[in-house]
Structures are given as structure tokens and as C-alpha cells.
N, C-alpha and C positions, 0 to 999 in steps of 0.2 A: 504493500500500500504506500511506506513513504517514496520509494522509488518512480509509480506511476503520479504522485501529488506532484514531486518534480518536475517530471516532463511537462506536467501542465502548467507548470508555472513557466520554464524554459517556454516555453511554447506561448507564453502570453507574453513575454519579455519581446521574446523575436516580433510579436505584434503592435509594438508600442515603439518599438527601437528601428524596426525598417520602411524606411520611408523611401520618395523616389530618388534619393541621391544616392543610393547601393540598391540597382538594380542588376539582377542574375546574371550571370553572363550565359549565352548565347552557345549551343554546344557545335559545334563543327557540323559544318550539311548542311544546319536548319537552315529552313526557305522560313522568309520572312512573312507575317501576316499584318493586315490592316489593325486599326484601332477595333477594341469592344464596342457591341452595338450599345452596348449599358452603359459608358464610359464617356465623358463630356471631351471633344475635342477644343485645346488648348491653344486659341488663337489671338495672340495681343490685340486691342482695338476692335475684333470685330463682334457684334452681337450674334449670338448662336440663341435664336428668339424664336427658331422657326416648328410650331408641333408638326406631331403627327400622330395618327394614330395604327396603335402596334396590337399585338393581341394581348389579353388580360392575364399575368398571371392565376386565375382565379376561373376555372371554366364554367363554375355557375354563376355566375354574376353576367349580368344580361346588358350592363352599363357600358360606357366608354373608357379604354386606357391610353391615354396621352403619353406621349414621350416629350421630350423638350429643354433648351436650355433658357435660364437665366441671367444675365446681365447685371451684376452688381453697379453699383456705384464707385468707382475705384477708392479704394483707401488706403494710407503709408501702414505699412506692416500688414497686411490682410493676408493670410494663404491663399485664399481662392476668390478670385471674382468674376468666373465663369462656373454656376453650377447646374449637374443636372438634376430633371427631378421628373420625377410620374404624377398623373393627376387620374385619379378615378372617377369618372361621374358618374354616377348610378342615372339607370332608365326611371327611378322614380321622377313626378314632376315636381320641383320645388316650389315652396309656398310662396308668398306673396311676398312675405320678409326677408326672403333668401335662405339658400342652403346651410345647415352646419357645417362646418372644417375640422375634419381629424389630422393635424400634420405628425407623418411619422418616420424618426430617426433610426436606423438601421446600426448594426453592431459593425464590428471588423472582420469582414472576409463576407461581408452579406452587401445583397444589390436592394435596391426597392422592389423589385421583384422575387426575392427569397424571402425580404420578411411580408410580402402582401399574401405571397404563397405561405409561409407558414402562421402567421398567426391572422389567416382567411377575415381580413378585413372588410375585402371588398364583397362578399358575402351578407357580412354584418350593416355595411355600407348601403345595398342594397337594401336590406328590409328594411333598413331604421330610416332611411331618407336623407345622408349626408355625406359628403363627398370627401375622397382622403387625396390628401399632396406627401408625398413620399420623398424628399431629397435625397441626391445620392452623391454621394464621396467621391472627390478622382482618385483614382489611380496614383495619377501622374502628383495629386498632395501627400498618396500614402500609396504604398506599395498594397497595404492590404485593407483599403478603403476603411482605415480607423479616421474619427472624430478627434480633432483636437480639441480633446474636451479640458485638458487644464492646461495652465500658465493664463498670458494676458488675454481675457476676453476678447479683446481688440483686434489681435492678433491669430486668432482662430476663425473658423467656420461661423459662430453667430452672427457677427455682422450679417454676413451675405444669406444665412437662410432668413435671417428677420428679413432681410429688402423682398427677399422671394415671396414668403409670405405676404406681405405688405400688397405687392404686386399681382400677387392671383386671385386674392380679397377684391380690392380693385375691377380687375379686368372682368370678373367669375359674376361680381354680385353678391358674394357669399355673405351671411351676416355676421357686421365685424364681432359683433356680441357674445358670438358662439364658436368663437375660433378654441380648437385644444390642443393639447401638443403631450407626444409620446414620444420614451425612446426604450432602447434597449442597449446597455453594457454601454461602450462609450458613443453611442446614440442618447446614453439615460443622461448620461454624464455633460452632453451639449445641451441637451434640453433642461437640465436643473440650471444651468447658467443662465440660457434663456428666458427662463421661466423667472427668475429672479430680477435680471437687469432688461427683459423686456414684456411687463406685466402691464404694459397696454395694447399689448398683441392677444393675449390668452386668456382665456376664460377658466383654465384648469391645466392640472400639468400630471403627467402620470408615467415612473420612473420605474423600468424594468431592470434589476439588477445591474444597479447604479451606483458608483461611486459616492459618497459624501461629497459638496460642495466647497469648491475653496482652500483643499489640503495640498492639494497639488500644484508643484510649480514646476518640474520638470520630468522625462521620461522616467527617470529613478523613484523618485517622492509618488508617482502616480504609481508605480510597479506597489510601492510601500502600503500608499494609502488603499487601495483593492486590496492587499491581502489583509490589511490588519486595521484598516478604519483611520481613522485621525485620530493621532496624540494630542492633538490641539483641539479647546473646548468648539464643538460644532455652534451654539449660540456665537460665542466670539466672531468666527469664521464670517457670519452672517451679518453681523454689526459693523464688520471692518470695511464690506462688499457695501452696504448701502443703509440709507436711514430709516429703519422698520418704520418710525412713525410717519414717514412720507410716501412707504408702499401702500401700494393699494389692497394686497394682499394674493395669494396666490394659493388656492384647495388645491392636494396633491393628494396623489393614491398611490402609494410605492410597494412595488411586489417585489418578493425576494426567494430565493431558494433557498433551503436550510444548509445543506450541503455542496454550496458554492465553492469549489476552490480555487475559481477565477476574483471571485467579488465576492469578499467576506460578508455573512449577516450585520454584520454589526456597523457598517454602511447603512444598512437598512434604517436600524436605530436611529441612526443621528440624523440621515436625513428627514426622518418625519420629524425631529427634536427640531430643525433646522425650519425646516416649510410652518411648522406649531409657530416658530419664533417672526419668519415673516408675517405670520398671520395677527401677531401681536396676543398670542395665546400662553407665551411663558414668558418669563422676565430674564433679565440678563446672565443670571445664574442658571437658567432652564426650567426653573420650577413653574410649577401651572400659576398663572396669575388672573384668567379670568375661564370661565368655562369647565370642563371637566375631560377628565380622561378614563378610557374602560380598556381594559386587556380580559381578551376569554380567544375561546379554541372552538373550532366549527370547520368540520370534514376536512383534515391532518392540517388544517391552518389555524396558524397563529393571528391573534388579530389584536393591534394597539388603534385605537380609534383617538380624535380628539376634536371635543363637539364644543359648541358655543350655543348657550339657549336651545339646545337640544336638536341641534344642527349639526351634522356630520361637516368637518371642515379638512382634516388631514385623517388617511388610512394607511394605515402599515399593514403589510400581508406578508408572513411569511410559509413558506409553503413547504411540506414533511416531507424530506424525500428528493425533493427538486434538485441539481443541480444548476449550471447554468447556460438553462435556458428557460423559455418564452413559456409561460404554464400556458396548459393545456392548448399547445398549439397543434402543427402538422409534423408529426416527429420523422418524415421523410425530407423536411427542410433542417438544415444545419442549425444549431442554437434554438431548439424548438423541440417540445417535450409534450408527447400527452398526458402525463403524469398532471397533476396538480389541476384545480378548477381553472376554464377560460378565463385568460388575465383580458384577451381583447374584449367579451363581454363586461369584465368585471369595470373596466375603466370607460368602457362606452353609458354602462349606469351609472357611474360615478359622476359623468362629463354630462349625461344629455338635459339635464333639465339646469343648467349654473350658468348664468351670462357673466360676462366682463363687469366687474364691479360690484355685481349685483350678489344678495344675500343666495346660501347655498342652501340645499333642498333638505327638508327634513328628513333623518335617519328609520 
């Protein structure tokens, strides 16, 4: 057992640590191939704006799947300001007020199409009436499509998926009210930044075995913070990043595996300590300061809830058994387990009735 927990840690190092400036070499013979049809082509100056439409990861879903790139706004220090992303629209007709938005962040070694195929969104998408935007990682920023989810906000992927965002709202219709945002592993770990320094995009944020916020400042410290959490108080963390009294606040649902040995539980922990804290529901020290908290267990899951006026505001879910992956997703897509209860349901109920700002649904 401790020799196979290695490898996987080796094996998560190598995902964090190669990027495109040590790329493989080339073995004698090979005939050379084009660019991935998944993969954003890297063009200074020019906009890559143009959709199309591909076939659906998802063969029951009766909707549209978009392919397409993005155009950021250039900015000094950005990784990426050409991204690409998928857009699902479901054959439902949208209401008058416009569609919901599910945006959802992808792990390392996974396309928008491995995680739409495994945790069957667009399915979900489909019946429920809301459309999901998928971004997808170059390549050409990471050899194995990881999220620069820690160091300088600035200087990572946020920026440019917040403009994406921004931008498909816009163009779509969608309504800004009911925008949500999901990730998974360093997908969960872009979207807790997001979620934090851009909570006038989201209406709710929900982090699939994901990192704790703010511990990490470089490929070591993040190797650190996944296996064993932050040694640093996670309220701190959160006080340093921005002024709780001036957020607006941000409902989070974080799912976790028990038996994670990519992304510790104890990540788990602190980010719900952490989102409680954006929400102005513990005090600087962590302790509850207004509302209440409940912890109990329901089908091999563990559950820390934290309500206000009997309002469900922040959900911790840890799950028996789980590794790391996607509960009960398509366990023929990589990172994706049918073990454990539907995390994509569970966060679609979490997100569908909460607008932007607005008081969160009762428990």
C-alpha cells in the first residue's frame, strides 16, 4: 500500500510540475500530426471567435454542443488569452428571463468533453432547463491541461475565464442572476478563486475535491497543500485575499472523497471553514458567530452543513469510500467514480433555486 500511495503522489507531482516548456521529445520515424480538435490554436493578435457545432459528448441529450474560442482582453502577466470552451444548449425553450448557466472547470488530463461525458451534465442540462459552458485548458499552458489554480490570481486562468463568462452571458441572454460555477481537483481549485474574487459573476460555487484557498504559492507549496491541507489558519487565508465585510457572499457545496490520496479531506474542512467565513458566518478565529452548524451521516456520507435563519448557506460532503474522483459519475471517464451519491445532481439542487445576491433556499 505505501509503495502504490507513492506513485500517486509521483504521478501528481509530474502533473503540477510539466508544463509546455519540457515537452517529450519526439521518437525517430514519427510522422508528425496536426493540432487536437479539443485544443485552442495559439495565434498572437488574432481572435479564434469563430463556433461550430460538433457532436455532444452526451448521446442522450437532444441539445446543441458548441465548440469555440475566446478572446480575452490582453493583460501583463496572464497565461492564457486565447481560451477554448464548449457551450451546451439544451433543446429545452428558455423562459422569458433567460436560461440558467452551469460553468464547469475540468481536472488535469481531462477535456470539456471527458468531464461532460462523465459527470452527464448535459443530460441533467437537458431536463432541468439550463445550459453549461465548459472551458478548456491549453495544452500548449500545460502539458496536461492542469489549472493554474495557485500563486497570483492575476497571473493564472481567472482572469480570462471570468471575461469568457462575462461574454457568453452577454451574447446567450443567459440570466446574469443564475450564473454557477463548478470544478473539479485543480478545476475546484480555479473556481474557489473565482468564486471569491469574482462574486459578481456567481450565484453559487461548488468545489469537487479541491484544494483549500490561498495556501499555495508555488508548484511545491501546492504539491504540500493537497496532500496535507494548510498549516496556515484557513479564516486568515481568506481575510488577507479580500474584505468579508464588503463580499457579497458566496453559498458553496464542496464534495470530497474520504480516501483521497491526490487531495486530502481535510481540504474539505477548511474550505467550507473558509466559504462559512466569506459568508460572514464565523469570526476571525473561525468560531460560529451568527447562525448555526449541524454535522450527521446519511448513505456513507458525511455531512457539515452551515445555515443562517434556517437557511442552508455552505455544504460539506464527504463521501465513504471515494477516492479521487467525481461521485457518482461515469466511471468509464477518467476521474469519475460511481461509487458515492450524484455530486452533479447534488450541486444542481444546491445551485437551482439561489440568484446572485439574493437570500439562499431553505434547507
Amino acid at each position: 500500500m505505501p509503495r502504490k500511495k507513492t506513485s500517486v503522489w509521483i504521478r501528481g507531482f509530474e502533473l503540477l510540475t510539466r508544463t509546455s516548456g519540457a515537452r517529450p521529445k519526439k521518437k525517430a520515424g514519427s510522422r508528425k500530426t496536426g493540432p487536437a480538435k479539443t485544443g485552442p490554436v495559439k495565434t498572437p493578435g488574432r481572435r479564434l471567435d469563430k463556433s461550430r457545432e460538433t457532436r455532444s459528448p452526451s448521446p442522450g441529450a437532444a441539445g446543441r454542443w458548441l465548440r469555440s474560442y475566446h478572446s480575452a482582453p490582453p493583460l501583463a502577466g496572464r497565461l492564457v488569452n486565447h481560451l477554448a470552451y464548449a457551450l451546451y444548449l439544451p433543446a429545452t425553450e428558455p423562459p422569458d428571463a433567460g436560461m440558467p448557466l452551469v460553468v464547469m472547470l475540468h481536472g488535469c488530463k481531462q477535456t470539456a468533453e471527458s468531464l461532460a461525458a462523465g459527470t452527464r451534465i448535459c443530460r441533467l442540462a437537458e431536463r432541468s432547463g439550463f445550459a453549461v459552458l465548459l472551458p478548456e485548458q491549453a495544452s500548449t499552458a500545460h502539458a496536461q491541461r492542469c489549472w493554474h489554480w495557485h500563486g497570483e490570481h492575476v497571473e493564472s486562468e481567472g482572469p480570462a475565464v471570468a471575461s469568457l463568462v462575462e461574454a457568453i452571458v452577454r451574447e446567450h441572454g443567459f440570466d446574469r442572476e443564475r450564473v454557477y460555477l463548478a470544478g473539479i481537483s485543480a478545476g475546484a481549485g480555479l473556481a474557489a478563486a473565482l468564486a471569491v474574487r469574482h462574486p459578481n459573476l456567481f450565484a453559487a460555487v461548488g468545489l469537487h475535491s479541491g484544494p483549500v484557498f490561498g495556501a499555495a504559492e508555488s508548484t511545491m507549496s501546492a504539491m504540500n497543500v493537497m496532500r496535507r491541507g494548510s498549516r496556515e489558519d484557513p479564516v486568515g487565508l481568506i481575510d488577507a485575499a479580500i474584505d468579508v465585510f464588503a463580499h457579497p457572499g458566496m453559498p458553496a457545496i464542496i464534495v470530497q472523497g474520504e480516501v483521497d490520496a491526490v487531495v486530502a479531506k481535510r481540504n474539505a474542512a477548511q474550505l467550507g471553514i473558509q466559504f462559512a467565513r466569506v459568508n460572514r458566518l464565523v469570526d476571525e478565529q473561525g468560531a460560529l458567530r451568527v447562525g448555526e452548524m449541524r454535522t450527521y451521516g446519511r448513505e456513507a456520507v458525511e455531512y457539515t452543513d452551515y445555515l443562517k435563519s434556517g437557511r442552508l448557506v455552505v455544504r460539506v460532503c464527504v463521501v465513504h469510500g471515494l477516492g479521487h474522483a467525481w461521485s457518482g459519475g461515469d466511471p468509464r471517464e477518467p476521474f469519475h467514480s460511481a461509487r458515492g451519491p450524484n455530486a452533479t445532481a447534488m450541486m444542481w439542487q444546491f445551485f437551482r433555486r439561489r440568484r446572485r445576491n439574493g437570500e439562499p433556499e431553505m434547507t
